[in-house]
N, C-alpha and C positions, 0 to 999 in steps of 0.2 A: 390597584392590586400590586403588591411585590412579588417581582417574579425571582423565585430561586431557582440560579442557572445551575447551581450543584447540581439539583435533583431532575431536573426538567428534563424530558425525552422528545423527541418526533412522537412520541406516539402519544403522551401527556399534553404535548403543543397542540397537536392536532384538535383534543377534544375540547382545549381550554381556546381558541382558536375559533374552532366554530362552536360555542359557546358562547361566545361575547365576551370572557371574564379578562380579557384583553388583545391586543389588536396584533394585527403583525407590523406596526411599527414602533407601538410600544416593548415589545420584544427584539425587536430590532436596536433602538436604542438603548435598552439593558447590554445586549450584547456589543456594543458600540463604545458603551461606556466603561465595561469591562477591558476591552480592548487598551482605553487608553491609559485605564489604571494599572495595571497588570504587563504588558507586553514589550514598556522598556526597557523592562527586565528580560521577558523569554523571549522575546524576538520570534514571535510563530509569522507573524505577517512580516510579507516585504513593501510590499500597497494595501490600505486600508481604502474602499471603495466605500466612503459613511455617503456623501450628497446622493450615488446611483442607488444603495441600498435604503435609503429612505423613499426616494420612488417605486423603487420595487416593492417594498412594503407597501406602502399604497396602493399602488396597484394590485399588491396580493390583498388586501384590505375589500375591493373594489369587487375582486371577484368572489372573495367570501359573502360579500352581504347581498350578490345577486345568486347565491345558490350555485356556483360554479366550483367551489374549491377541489381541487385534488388530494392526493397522498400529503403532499410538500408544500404547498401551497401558504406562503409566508413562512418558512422553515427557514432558519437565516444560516447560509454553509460558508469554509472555506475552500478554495479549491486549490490544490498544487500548480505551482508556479510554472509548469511544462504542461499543462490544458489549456488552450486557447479558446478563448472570449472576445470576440470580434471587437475591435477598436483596445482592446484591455494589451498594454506588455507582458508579451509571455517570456520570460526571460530562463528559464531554464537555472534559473540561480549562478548566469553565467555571466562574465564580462562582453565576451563575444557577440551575443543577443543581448545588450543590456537594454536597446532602446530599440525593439524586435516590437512591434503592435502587430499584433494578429490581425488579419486582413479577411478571416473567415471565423463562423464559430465550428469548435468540438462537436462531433455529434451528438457527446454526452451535457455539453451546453445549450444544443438545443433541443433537447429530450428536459432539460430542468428550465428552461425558458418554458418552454408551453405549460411545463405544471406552477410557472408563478414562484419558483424558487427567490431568495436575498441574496445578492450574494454578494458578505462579507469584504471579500479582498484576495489575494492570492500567499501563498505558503511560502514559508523556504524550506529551500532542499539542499541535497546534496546537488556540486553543479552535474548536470545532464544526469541525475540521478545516480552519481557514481560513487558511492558509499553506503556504511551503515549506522550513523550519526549525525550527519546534519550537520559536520563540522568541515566538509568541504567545499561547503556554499561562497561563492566569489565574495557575499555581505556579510559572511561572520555567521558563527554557532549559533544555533537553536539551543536552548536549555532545556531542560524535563519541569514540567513546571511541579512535579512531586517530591523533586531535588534540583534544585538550578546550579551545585556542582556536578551533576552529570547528566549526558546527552538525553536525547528522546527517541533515540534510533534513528533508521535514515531507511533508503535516503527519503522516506515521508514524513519528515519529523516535525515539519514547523505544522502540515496537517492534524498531526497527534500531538501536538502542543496545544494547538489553538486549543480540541474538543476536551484533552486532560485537562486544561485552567480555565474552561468555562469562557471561551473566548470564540466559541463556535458551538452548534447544538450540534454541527456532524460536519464530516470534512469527507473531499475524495482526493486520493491519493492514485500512485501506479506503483506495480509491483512487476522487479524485474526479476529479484532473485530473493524477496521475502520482506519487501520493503515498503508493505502494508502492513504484513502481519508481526515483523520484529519491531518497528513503533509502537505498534497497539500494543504488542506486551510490555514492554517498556513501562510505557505509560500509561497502563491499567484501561487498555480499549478494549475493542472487537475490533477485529480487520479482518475483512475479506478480500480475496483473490478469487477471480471467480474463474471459474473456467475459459482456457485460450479459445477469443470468439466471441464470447457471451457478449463484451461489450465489444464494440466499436474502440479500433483505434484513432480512427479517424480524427487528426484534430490533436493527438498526442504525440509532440516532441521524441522522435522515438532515441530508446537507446538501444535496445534489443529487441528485433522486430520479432521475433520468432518468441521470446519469455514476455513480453511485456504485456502487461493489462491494468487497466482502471478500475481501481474496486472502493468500496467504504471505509471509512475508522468512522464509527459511533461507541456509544456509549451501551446497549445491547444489542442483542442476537435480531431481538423485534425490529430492531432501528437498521440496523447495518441487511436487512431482507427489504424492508419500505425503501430503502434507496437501490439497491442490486435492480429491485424489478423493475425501479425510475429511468435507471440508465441502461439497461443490454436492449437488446433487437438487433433485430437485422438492419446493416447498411451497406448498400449498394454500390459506396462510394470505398468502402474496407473488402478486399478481397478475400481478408482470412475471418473476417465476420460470417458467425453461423448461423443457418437458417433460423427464423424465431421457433424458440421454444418451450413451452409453460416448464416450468420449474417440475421436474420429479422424484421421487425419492430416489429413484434411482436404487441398483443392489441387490440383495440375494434374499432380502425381507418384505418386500414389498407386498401386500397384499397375506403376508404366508403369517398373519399373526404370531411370530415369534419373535424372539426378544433380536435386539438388531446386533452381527459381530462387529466387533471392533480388534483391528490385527495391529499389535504391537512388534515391530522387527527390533526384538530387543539386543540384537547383536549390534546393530549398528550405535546402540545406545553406550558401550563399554568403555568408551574413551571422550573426552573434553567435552562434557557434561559438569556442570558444578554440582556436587553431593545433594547438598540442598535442593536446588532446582528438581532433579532426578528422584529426590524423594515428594515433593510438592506431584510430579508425573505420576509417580505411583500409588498415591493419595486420590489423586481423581481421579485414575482406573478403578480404584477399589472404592470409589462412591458412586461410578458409572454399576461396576457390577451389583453392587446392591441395590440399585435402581432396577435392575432386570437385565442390562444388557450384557454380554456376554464376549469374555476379553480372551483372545487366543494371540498364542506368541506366532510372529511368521515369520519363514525365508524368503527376505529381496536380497540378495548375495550382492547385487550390483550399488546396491547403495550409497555404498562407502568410494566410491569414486563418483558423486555425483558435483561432489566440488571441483574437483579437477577439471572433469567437464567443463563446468559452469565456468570456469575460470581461463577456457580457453573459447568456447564459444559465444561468449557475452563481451571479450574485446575484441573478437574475431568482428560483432555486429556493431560494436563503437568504434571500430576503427571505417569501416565502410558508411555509417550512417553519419560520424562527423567529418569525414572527410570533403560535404557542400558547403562547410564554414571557411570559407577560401580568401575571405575579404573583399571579395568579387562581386557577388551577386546582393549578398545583403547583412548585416552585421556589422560587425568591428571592423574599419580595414584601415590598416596603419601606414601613411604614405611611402615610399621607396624608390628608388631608382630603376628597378628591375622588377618584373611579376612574380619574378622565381623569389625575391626580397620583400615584396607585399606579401604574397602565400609566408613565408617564414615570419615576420613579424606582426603579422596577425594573428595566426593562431600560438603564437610563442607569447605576445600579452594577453587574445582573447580568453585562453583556455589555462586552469587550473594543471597544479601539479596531478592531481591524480587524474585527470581527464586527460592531460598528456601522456602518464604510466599507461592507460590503459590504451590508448593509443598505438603506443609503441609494442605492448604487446600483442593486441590485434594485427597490425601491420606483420609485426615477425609470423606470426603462428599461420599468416596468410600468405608469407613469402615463397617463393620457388624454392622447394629443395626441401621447405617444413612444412608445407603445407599436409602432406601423405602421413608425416610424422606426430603430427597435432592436430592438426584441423578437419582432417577427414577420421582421425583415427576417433575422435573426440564425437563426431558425428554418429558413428559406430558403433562408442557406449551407450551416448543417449539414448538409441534405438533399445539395450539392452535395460536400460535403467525404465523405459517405458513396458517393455513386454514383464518386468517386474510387477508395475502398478498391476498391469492386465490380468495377470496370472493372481498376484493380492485379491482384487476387485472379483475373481470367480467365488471366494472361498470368504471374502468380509467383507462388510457394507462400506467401512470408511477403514482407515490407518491413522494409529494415533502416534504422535512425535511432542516434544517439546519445542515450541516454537523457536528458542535462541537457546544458545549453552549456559546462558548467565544472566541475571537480573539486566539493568543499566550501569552502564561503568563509567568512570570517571572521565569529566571532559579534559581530553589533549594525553587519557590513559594510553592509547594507542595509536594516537595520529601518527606517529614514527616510527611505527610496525604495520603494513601492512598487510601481512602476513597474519597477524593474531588478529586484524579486522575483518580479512577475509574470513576466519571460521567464524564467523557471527552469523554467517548467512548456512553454515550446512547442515543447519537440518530445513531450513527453509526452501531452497533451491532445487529440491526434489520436485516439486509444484510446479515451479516454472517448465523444467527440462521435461516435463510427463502432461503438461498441459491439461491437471487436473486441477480443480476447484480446493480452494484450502482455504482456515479460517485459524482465526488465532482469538481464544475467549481467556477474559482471566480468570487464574487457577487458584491464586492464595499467591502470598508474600514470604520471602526470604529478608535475612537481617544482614546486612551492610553499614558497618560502623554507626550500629544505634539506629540506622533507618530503615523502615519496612516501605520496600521496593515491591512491584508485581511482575510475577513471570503469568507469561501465557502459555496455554494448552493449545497445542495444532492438533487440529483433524482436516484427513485430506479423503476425495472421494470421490466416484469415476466421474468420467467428465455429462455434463449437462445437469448432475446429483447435489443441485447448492442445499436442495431441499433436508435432503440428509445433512448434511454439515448444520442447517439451522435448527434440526430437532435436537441432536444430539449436543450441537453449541448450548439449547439453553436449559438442557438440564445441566450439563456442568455449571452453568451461570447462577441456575439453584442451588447446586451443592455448593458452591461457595461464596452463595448471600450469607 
């Protein structure tokens, strides 16, 4: 049987799967094959793991034909390069960890071990996840494999590369400040962020321990929920991991048979938005409301400083989380004279320009004298930018945003701005800073010198409510089949 990776899903796998109508190693090697034809171009993998994923195929094979399968169960994934896979280099897409092998697994690696997952190989990213393109990777850009002269967002891009060119059936990524769900749009995904908690960090490279979380890029709404409820629970070993909890709608509808709100803060929409994108946003408002559900404009006043925030408290947390890359204990460590001259010329080759930028701003914003002035005051908003959601969340089910200001833009467009990189992430970074669950589905296509690109639709929703986000993700998914 020919298997079309185009159209194929986790949830089409499944049935065809256990079916018999082919195996999870012949699937496996579809995807394997695709890989080599396709990926010297986009560069989504940094290791391709073909010998291990043929056993795991087999083995997923093994428990299919004695009645054991699960959800996933020979689903062949990639995983980003900052999740650890026992024995596998987790390199963070860094110099510094370049030959870093994990000595434990993820806890969301051993939540997809027991279900018999493949797993493909590992992603590139941005290094330590510090971008929105995938072009600050130590190994060189990711491409969009929709357009290979421009990126595929970051920093989970080589994850939304692999599953945009059929080079994965689903990928898991982390999202620090929308860098699940600004690939996914990019590149015509689904990306979830799930609620701060849901998953285990355990096991994840962190860059911000307070914004970061593991979530999906698939291909639908259906796909990217069979993997959400694969990987969260409670772990014992993550202290900000939440207690287990079934998935709920969550919201002010529940149970109340009426149509569900959806709250647009169209004030925050008035500036660096692109035209087009902004109207694609209000095209699937008005096919949500003809659907039944019900769009009211709201005040989050605090919104519009959630970059700011985000931009002091997320190097505030790379400056302290990379500061055990010392050349000391484990990593890159570049010979010297002196330790104070190993510290300096270790993390001066191990670490990228912008992993060093943020560094330094972390460091400043944490300094004596700024700290009052930045760093707590920044602490401060977020509290305000949260009693936002809270006060949203009394009066609508979910909030709807456009997931980036702009389709995918050209590679090396802004490498030298980072400034105009930064706003790639603010409409995204609300999520992080409010530790609420947020999804990114695509909405339709905007035109870019003759090419039709994908923007995504974000809806965010009180925390534990993915449930909400995935009914209302796939009627948009309908209105723009």
């Amino acid at each position: 049987m020919t298997i079309d990776l185009s159209k194929i899903t986790i949830a089409s796998a499944r049935k065809s799967l256990d079916a018999k109508e082919f195996t999870a190693r012949e699937l496996t090697d579809a995807y394997l094959e695709a890989i080599r034809k396709k990926d010297g171009e986009i560069h989504a993998y940094l290791e391709v793991w073909e010998n291990s994923a043929r056993a795991e195929a087999d083995a997923a094979d093994k428990m299919i034909a004695e009645g054991k399968a699960q959800a996933l169960t020979g689903i062949p994934l990639a995983i980003k390069d900052n999740i650890l896979i026992e024995g596998r280099i987790a390199s963070a897409a860094s110099k510094i960890l370049g030959n870093y092998h994990a000595s434990y697994d993820s806890f969301v690696a051993e939540k997809l071990k027991a279900q018999g997952v493949v797993f493909l190989g590992r992603t590139n990213m941005d290094e330590f996840a510090h971008g929105s393109s995938t072009e600050n990777s130590a190994y060189g850009p990711t491409k969009n494999p929709l357009d290979t002269t421009r990126v595929p967002g970051g920093s989970s891009g080589g994850s939304a590369a692999a599953v945009a060119g059929n080079m994965a059936l689903a990928a898991l990524g982390s999202d620090t400040g929308g860098s699940i769900r600004q690939p996914a749009s990019h590149c015509g995904l689904v990306g979830l962020k799930p609620t701060y908690g849901a998953v285990s960090r355990n096991g994840l490279i962190a860059m911000g321990s307070s914004l970061d979380q593991i979530g999906p890029l698939t291909k639908t709404v259906s796909d990217a929920k069979v993997l959400f409820e694969a990987i969260k629970g409670h772990d014992v070993k993550d202290s900000t991991s939440l207690p287990d909890y079934s998935s709920t709608k969550g919201g002010l509808s529940t149970g109340s048979g009426r149509a569900k709100r959806i709250g647009v803060p169209r004030a925050f929409l008035k500036e660096g938005v692109d035209k087009d994108v902004l109207e694609t946003f209000e095209a699937t408002l008005k096919k949500l409301a003809a659907a039944g559900y019900e769009i009211h404009d709201i005040d989050m006043p605090n919104l519009p400083y959630s970059l700011a925030v985000y931009y002091i408290i997320m190097p505030a947390e790379v400056s302290t989380n990379l500061a055990r890359f010392d050349g000391i204990r484990y990593g890159l460590s570049v010979e010297a004279p002196t330790i104070g001259e190993v510290y300096a010329k270790s993390r001066g080759q191990g670490f990228g320009p912008e992993a060093r930028r943020r560094i330094l701003m972390g460091t400043f914003v944490l300094s004596s004298g700024y700290a009052d002035a930045y760093y707590r005051k920044a602490r401060q908003v977020r509290e305000l930018i949260r009693a936002d959601f809270s006060s949203a969340f009394m009066r609508v089910d979910a909030v709807a945003l456009p997931t980036s200001p702009g389709p995918a833009f050209k590679i090396g467009e802004k490498a030298n701005d980072p400034m105009a990189m930064y706003l790639e992430d603010i409409f995204s970074v609300t999520a992080n800073l409010s530790g609420v669950p947020g999804i990114s589905v695509p909405a339709g296509m905007v035109d870019r010198e003759g090419k039709k690109l994908p923007v995504g639709f974000q809806l965010l929703a009180p925390h534990k409510a993915e449930e909400t986000l995935f009914a209302i993700g796939e009627q948009v998914e309908k209105n723009s089949a």
